[in-house]
ZAMARGU-4260 file (C-alpha; in steps of 0.2 Angstrom, whole numbers, plus 5000, padded with zeros to 4 digits):
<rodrens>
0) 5389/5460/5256 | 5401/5454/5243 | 5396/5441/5226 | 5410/5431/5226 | 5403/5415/5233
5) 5389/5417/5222 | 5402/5422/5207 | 5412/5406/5211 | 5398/5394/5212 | 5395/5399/5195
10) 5413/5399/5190 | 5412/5380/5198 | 5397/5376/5187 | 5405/5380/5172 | 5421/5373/5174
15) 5414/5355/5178 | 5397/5357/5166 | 5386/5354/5184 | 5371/5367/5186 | 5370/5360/5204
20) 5390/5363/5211 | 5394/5373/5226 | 5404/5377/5239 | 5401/5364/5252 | 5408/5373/5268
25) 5425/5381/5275 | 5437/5370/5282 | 5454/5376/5292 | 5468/5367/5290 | 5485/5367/5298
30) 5501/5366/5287 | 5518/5368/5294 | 5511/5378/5305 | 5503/5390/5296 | 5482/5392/5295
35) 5477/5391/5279 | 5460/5390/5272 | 5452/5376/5261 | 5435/5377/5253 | 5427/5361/5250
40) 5416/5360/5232 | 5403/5348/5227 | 5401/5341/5209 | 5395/5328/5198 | 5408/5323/5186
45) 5403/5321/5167 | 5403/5302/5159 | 5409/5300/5143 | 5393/5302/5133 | 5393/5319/5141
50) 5380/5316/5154 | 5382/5319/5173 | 5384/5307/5185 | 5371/5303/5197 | 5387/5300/5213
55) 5393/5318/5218 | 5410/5320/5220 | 5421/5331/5229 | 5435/5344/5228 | 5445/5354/5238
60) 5452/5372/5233 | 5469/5381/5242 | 5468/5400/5240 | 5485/5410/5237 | 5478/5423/5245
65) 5473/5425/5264 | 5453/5429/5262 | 5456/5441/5277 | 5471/5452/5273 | 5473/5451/5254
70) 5491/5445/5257 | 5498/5431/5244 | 5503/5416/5253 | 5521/5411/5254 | 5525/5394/5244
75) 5533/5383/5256
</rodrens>
């Protein structure tokens, strides 16, 4: 089986600084017609003193490519 889940949790977590974000679940999502995929991610933004916020918050991330075929989405 593939890393790339676990490679973009940790890309996740060192992009927003929180050792606890993830990919929350898939989501399907219809646009013009077309299927594309969303992923849903979960994070606790930084406060200004640099800690993390207790209130998770949330994220949603549009592929440009279909995770089936490899094929880069058209821009519409």
């Amino acid at each position: 089986m593939c890393e790339c889940v676990k490679k973009f949790n940790l890309a996740l977590r060192e992009k927003t600084g929180d050792d606890d974000a993830h990919i929350a679940g898939l989501i399907n999502a219809s646009a013009g017609g077309k299927l594309y995929p969303e992923f849903k991610y979960i994070y606790r933004k930084k406060k200004r003193d640099g800690t993390l916020a207790v209130k998770e918050s949330e994220g949603i991330l549009v592929p440009t490519f279909c995770p089936f075929c490899g094929k880069r989405y058209e821009k519409e």
